[in-house]
C-alpha positions as CSV (number, residue, x, y, z in Angstrom):
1,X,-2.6,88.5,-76.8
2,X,0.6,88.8,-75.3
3,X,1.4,87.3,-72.0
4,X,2.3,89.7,-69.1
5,X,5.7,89.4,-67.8
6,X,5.6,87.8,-64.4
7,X,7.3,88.0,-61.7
8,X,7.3,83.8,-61.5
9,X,8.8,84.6,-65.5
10,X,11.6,86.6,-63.5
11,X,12.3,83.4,-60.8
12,X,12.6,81.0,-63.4
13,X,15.3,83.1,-65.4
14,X,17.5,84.2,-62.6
15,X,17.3,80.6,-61.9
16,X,18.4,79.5,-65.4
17,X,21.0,82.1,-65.4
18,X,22.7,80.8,-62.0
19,X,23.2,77.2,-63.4
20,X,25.4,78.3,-66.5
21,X,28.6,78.3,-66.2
22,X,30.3,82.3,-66.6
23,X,32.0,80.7,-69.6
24,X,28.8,80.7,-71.1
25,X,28.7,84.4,-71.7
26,X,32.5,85.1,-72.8
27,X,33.4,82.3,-75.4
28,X,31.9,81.5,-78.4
29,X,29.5,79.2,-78.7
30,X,30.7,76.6,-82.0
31,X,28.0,75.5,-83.9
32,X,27.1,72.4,-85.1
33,X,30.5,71.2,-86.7
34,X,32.6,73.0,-84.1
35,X,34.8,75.0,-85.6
36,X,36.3,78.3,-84.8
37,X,38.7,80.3,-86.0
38,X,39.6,83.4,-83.9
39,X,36.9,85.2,-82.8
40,X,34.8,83.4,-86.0
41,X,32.5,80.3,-85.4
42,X,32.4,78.8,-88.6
43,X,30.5,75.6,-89.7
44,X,32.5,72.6,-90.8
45,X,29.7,71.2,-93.1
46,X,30.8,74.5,-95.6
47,X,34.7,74.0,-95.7
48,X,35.1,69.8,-95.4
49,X,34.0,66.7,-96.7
50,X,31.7,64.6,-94.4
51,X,34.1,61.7,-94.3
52,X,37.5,64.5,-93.8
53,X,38.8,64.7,-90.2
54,X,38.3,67.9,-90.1
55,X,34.2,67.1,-90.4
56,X,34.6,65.8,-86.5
57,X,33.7,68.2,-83.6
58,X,36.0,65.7,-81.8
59,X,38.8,66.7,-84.2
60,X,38.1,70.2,-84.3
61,X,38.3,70.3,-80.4
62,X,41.1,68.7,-80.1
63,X,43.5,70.5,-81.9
64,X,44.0,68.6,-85.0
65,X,42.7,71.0,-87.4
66,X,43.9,74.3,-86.7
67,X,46.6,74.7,-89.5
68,X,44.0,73.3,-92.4
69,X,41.0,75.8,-90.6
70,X,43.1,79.1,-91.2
71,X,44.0,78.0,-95.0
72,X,40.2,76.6,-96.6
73,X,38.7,79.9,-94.4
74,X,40.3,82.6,-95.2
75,X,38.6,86.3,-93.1
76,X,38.2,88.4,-96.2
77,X,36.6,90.6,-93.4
78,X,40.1,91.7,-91.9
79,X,42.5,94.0,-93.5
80,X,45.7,91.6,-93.9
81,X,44.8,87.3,-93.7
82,X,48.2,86.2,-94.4
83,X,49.8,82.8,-94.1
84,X,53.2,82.2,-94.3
85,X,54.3,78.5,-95.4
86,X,58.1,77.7,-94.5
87,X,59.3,75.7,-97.5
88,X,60.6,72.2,-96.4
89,X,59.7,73.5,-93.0
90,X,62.4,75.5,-90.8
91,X,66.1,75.2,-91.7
92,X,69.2,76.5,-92.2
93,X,69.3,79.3,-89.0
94,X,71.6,79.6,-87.8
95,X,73.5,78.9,-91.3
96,X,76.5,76.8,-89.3
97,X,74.0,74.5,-87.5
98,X,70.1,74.8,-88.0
99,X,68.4,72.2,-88.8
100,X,68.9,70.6,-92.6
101,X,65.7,71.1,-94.5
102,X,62.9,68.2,-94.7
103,X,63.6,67.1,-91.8
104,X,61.7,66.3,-88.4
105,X,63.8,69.1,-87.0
106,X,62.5,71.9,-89.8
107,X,59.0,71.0,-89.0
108,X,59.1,71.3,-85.4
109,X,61.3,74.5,-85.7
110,X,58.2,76.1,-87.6
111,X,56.0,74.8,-84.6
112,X,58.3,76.7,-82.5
113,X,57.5,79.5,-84.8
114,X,53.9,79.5,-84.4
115,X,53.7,78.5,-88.2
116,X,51.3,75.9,-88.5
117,X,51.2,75.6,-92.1
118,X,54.6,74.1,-93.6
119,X,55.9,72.6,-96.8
120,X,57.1,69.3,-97.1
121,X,58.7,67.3,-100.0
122,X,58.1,64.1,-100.1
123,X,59.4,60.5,-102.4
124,X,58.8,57.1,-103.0
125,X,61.7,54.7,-100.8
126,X,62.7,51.2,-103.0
127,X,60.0,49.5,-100.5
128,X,57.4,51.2,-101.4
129,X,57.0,53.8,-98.4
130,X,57.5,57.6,-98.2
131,X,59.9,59.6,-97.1
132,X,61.2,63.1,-97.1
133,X,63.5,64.7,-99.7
134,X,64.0,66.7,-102.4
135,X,66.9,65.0,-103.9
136,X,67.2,62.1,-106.1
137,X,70.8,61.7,-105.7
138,X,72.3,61.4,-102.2
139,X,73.9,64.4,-102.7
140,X,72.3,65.8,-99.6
141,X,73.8,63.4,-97.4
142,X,77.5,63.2,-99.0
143,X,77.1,59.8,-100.7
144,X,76.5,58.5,-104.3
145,X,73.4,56.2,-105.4
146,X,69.7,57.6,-105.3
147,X,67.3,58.5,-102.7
148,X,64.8,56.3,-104.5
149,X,67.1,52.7,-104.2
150,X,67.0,52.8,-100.7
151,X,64.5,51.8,-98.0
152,X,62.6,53.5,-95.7
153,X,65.0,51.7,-93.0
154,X,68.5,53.3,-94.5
155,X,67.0,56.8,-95.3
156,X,66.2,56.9,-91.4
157,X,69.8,55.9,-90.7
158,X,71.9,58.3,-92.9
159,X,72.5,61.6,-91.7
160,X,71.8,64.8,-93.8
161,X,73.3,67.9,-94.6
162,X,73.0,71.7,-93.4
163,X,72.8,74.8,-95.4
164,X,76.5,75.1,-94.9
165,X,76.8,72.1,-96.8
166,X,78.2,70.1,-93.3
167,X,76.6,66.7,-91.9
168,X,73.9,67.4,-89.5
169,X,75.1,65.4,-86.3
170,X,71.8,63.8,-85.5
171,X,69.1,64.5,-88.3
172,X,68.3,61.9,-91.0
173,X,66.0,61.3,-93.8
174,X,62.4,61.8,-92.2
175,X,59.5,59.1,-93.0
176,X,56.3,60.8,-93.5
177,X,55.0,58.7,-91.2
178,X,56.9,60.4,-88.3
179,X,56.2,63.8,-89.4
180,X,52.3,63.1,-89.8
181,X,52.0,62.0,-86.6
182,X,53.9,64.8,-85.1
183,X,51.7,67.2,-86.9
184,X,48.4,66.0,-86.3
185,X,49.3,66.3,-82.7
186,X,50.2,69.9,-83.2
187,X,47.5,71.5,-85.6
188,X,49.9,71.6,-88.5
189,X,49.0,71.4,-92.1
190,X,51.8,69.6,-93.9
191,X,51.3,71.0,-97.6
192,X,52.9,67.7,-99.7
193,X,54.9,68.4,-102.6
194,X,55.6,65.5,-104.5
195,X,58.9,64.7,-106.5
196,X,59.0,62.5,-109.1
197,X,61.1,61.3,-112.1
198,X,59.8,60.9,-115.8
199,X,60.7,61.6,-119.4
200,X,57.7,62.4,-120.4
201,X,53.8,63.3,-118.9
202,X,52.6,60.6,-118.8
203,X,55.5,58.9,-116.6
204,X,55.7,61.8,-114.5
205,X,51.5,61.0,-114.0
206,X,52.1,57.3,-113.1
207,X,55.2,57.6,-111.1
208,X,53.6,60.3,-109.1
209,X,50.5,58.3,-108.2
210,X,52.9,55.4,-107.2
211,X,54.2,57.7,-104.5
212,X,50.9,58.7,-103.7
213,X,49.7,55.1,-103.1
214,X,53.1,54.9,-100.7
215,X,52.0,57.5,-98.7
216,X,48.4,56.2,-98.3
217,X,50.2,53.0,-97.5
218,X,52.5,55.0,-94.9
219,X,50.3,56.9,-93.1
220,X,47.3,56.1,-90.9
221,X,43.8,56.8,-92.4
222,X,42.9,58.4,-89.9
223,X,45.4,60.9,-90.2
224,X,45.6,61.8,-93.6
225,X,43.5,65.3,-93.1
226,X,46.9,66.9,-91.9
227,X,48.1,66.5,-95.1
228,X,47.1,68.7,-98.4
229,X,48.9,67.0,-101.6
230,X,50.0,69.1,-104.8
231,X,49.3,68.0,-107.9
232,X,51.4,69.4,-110.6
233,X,49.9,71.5,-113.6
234,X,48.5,69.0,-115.1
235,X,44.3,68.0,-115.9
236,X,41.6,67.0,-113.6
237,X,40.9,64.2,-115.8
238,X,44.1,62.6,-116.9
239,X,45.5,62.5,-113.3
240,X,42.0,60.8,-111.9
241,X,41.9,58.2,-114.4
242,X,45.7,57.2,-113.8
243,X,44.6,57.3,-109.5
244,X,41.9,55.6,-109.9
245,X,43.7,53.0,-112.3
246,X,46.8,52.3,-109.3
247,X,44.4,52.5,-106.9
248,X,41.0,51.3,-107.2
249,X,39.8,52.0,-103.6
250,X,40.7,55.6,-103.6
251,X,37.1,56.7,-104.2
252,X,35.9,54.3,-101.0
253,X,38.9,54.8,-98.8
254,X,40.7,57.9,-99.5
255,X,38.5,60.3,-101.3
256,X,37.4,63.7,-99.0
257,X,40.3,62.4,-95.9
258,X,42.8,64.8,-97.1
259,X,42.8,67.6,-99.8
260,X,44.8,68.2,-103.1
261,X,46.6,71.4,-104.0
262,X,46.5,72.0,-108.0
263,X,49.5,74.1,-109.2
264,X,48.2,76.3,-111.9
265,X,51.2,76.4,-114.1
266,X,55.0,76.0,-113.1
267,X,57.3,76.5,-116.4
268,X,56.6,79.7,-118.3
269,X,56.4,77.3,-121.7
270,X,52.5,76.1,-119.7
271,X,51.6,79.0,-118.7
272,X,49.3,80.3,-121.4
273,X,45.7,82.5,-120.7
274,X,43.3,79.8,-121.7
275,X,45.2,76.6,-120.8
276,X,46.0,78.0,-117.2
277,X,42.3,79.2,-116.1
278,X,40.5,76.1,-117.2
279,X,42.9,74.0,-115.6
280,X,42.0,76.3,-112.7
281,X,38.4,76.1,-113.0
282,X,38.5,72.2,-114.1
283,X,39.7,71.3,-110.3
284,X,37.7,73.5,-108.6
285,X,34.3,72.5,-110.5
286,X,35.2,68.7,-109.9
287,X,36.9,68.7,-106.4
288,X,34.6,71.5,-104.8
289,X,35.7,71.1,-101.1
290,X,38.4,68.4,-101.8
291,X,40.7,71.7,-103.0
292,X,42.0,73.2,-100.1
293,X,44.0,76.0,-102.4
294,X,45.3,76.7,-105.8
295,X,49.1,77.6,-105.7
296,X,49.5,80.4,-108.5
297,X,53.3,81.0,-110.1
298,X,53.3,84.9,-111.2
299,X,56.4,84.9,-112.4
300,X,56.9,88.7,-113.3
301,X,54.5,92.2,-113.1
302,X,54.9,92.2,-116.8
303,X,53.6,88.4,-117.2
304,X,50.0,88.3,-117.8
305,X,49.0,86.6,-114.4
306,X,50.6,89.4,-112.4
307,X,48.0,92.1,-114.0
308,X,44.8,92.9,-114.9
309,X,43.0,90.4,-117.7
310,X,39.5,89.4,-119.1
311,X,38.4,86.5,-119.5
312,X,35.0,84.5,-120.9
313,X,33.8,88.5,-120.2
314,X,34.8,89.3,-117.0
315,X,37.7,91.2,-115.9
316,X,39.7,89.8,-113.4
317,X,43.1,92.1,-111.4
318,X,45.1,89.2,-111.7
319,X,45.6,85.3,-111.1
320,X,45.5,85.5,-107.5
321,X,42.0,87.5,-108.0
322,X,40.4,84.4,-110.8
323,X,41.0,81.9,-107.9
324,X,39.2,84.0,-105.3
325,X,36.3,84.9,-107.3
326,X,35.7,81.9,-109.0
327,X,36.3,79.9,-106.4
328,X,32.8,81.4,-104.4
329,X,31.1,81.6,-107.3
330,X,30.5,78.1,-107.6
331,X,27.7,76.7,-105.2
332,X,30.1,73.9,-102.7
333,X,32.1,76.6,-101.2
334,X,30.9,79.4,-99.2
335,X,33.7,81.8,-99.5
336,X,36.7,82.5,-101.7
337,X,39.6,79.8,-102.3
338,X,43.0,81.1,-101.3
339,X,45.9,81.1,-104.1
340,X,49.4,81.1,-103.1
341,X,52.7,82.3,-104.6
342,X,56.1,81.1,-104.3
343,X,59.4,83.4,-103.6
344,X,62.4,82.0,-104.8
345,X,64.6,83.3,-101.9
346,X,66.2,80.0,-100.7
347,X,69.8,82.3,-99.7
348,X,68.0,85.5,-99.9
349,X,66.5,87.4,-102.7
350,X,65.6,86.0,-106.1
351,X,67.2,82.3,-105.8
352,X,66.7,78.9,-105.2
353,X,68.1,75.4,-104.9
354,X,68.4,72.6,-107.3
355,X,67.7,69.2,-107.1
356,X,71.6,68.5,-106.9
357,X,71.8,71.2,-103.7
358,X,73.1,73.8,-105.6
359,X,72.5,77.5,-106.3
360,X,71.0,79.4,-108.9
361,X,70.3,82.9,-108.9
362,X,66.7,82.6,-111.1
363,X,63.5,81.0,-112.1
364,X,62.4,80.7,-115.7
365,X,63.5,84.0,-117.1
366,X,65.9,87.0,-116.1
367,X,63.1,88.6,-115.0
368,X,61.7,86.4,-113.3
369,X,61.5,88.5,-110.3
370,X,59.6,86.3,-107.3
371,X,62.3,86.8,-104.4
372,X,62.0,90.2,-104.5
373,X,59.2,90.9,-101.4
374,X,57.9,94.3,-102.1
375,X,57.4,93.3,-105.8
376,X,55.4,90.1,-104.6
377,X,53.2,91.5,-101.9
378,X,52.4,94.5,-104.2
379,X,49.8,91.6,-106.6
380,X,46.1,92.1,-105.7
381,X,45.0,89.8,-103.4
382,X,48.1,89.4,-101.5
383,X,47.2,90.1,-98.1
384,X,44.9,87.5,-98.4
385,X,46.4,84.7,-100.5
386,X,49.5,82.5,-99.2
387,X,53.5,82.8,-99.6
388,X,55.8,79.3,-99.6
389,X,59.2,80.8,-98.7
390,X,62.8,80.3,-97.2
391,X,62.7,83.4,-95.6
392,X,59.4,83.3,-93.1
393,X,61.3,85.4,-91.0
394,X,62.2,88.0,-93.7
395,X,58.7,88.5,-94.8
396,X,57.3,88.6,-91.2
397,X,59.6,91.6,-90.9
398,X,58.8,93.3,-93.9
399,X,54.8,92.8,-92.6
400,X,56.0,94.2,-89.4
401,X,57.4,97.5,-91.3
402,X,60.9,96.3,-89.7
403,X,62.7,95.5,-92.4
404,X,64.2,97.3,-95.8
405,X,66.4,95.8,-98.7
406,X,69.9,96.9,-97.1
407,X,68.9,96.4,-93.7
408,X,69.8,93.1,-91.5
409,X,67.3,90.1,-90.8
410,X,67.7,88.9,-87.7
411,X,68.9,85.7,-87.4
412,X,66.3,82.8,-86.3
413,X,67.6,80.5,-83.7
414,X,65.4,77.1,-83.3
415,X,65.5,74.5,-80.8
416,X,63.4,72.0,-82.1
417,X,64.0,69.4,-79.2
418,X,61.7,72.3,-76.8
């Protein structure tokens, strides 16, 4: 039998109701894990390890997490879920005197830029920390040697260059330890890319996990979920035995604090059907939740990736489309994985620079066509997936229907000491 509804029943709610606080009724409510994105309150238990930063309500409150949220949770719900990763951060606006790229600078310019999400590259100093650069010669500072024979403590003295090829007057090499610290404090996901030297795989394998060790020696534990690492195109399996080999503890003291990044394929001579998608599916099946994204490289609309395929029986729109609906089909993650593409547009369309800071107009082929914007947001899956880039601010136009191929761009100005 129900129980009438009295008017003591009445009392005892109006009372109730006058001791919460108005807040109560306008904000979401996070639930256990803390974690909101938006207007979503999401549970941290489905997107992170237990022993990841990003786990902690404490962490989630405070800030720290906010760049790492929008990437492993991607609203499939919403028309257009784009996120825009500067590459080597902010640089080169104005061309005369931005800030030179990989630098402290570039990453507080794409603060300033409300992008919370930026590329850094990242090297192994002759001391055994890490450091920021692309270059193995000193090219980008104006002096001869490598990058690699000098300390931590002479990088941060020497001065590097701008886009304009002059001597920035107060930016120099950045440690990562600087630029971790700086980004945990602002909610910024610093997506690690890696450069290494090596003949042959297998060098490439070992010297990469050497600067891996450097920057788990570099950085504070605590820290390390800011930072999401890329591992090149190569297998779960080979690259864990050769981590676990340099660094024996990584299962007890690293493993789930920060997140890897597989690249699917990077030279058109790897990129192959087969090869490419069980790599894919390799990472995911073994890192589950320890994979914060898979960056995809479709080079062309003609290449297979960039169109629609089938694969072990399934048809698939493209490689962008493989990641996301593989990704929730296995039972760790609750929703799709984003993918990523790269635009080569380091001066503007269809370009990037070397190594050796200089030019070239292409990627692998003549036709490989990933600068040009309309081409790249035009794959399935776009709207949804990630794009590294020179050009945040072109792309933000084009998503802003204020911008067309002969039109002007306006120029970014940054102030990174705001």
């Amino acid at each position: 039998m129900v129980k009438p509804f009295t008017n003591m029943n009445k009392i005892v709610i109006l009372l109730l109701i006058s001791v919460l606080p108005a807040s109560a009724f306008s904000q979401i409510e996070p639930p256990p894990g803390c974690m909101v994105i938006g207007e979503r309150a999401l549970h941290a238990d489905h997107y992170y390890d237990g022993d990841h930063a990003c786990h902690s309500c404490v962490n989630q409150q405070a800030g720290h997490c906010d760049g790492l949220n929008k990437v492993v949770a991607p609203n499939m719900a919403v028309a257009e879920d784009l996120i825009i990763i500067p590459h080597r951060g902010v640089w080169g606006f104005p061309k005369s005197r931005g800030a030179p790229e990989n630098t402290f600078a570039a990453v507080q310019c794409a603060k300033q830029y409300d992008l919370d999400v930026v590329e850094i590259d990242v090297m192994r100093t002759a001391d055994g920390k890490a450091v920021l650069s692309h270059y193995f010669p000193l090219t980008w500072a104006g002096l001869p040697g490598q990058t690699t024979d000098k300390t931590l403590a002479e990088l941060t003295q020497i001065k590097v260059k701008m886009r304009n090829e002059e001597i920035h007057p107060t930016e120099t090499f950045a440690s990562l330890d600087q630029v971790v610290n700086y980004a945990w404090s602002n909610g910024i996901l610093l997506v690690v890319d890696i450069k290494v030297d090596g003949a042959t795989t297998s060098q490439k394998i070992t010297n990469f996990v050497q600067t891996v060790k450097a920057m788990f020696d570099s950085v504070d534990v605590n820290k390390l979920g800011s930072m999401a690492v890329k591992v090149p195109a190569w297998g779960h399996n080979e690259f864990m035995t050769e981590l676990n080999l340099q660094v024996p503890n990584y299962q007890s003291a690293y493993q789930g604090k920060f997140q890897w990044i597989l690249i699917s394929n990077k030279a058109i001579d790897d990129s192959d059907m087969t090869t490419v998608l069980n790599r894919i599916k390799n990472w995911i099946d073994q890192e589950g939740m320890n994979l914060a994204f898979v960056e995809t490289i479709i080079f062309s609309p003609d290449w297979w990736g960039g169109k629609p395929f089938t694969w072990a029986g399934q048809t698939y729109k493209n490689l962008i489309d493989y990641v996301n609906v593989y990704s929730a089909s296995i039972a760790v993650r609750p929703v799709s994985m984003r993918a990523s593409v790269w635009s080569l547009d380091a001066m503007g369309q269809r370009g990037t620079f070397t190594r050796h800071y200089q030019w070239r107009h292409f990627g692998n082929f003549s036709n490989d066509i990933r600068g040009d914007i309309p081409t790249t947001m035009a794959y399935f899956g776009m709207p949804h997936s990630m794009i590294t880039t020179d050009r945040f601010d072109v792309f933000k136009q084009y998503l802003q229907n204020d911008w067309h191929p002969s039109g002007e761009v306006t120029e970014v100005v940054c102030n990174p000491s705001n």
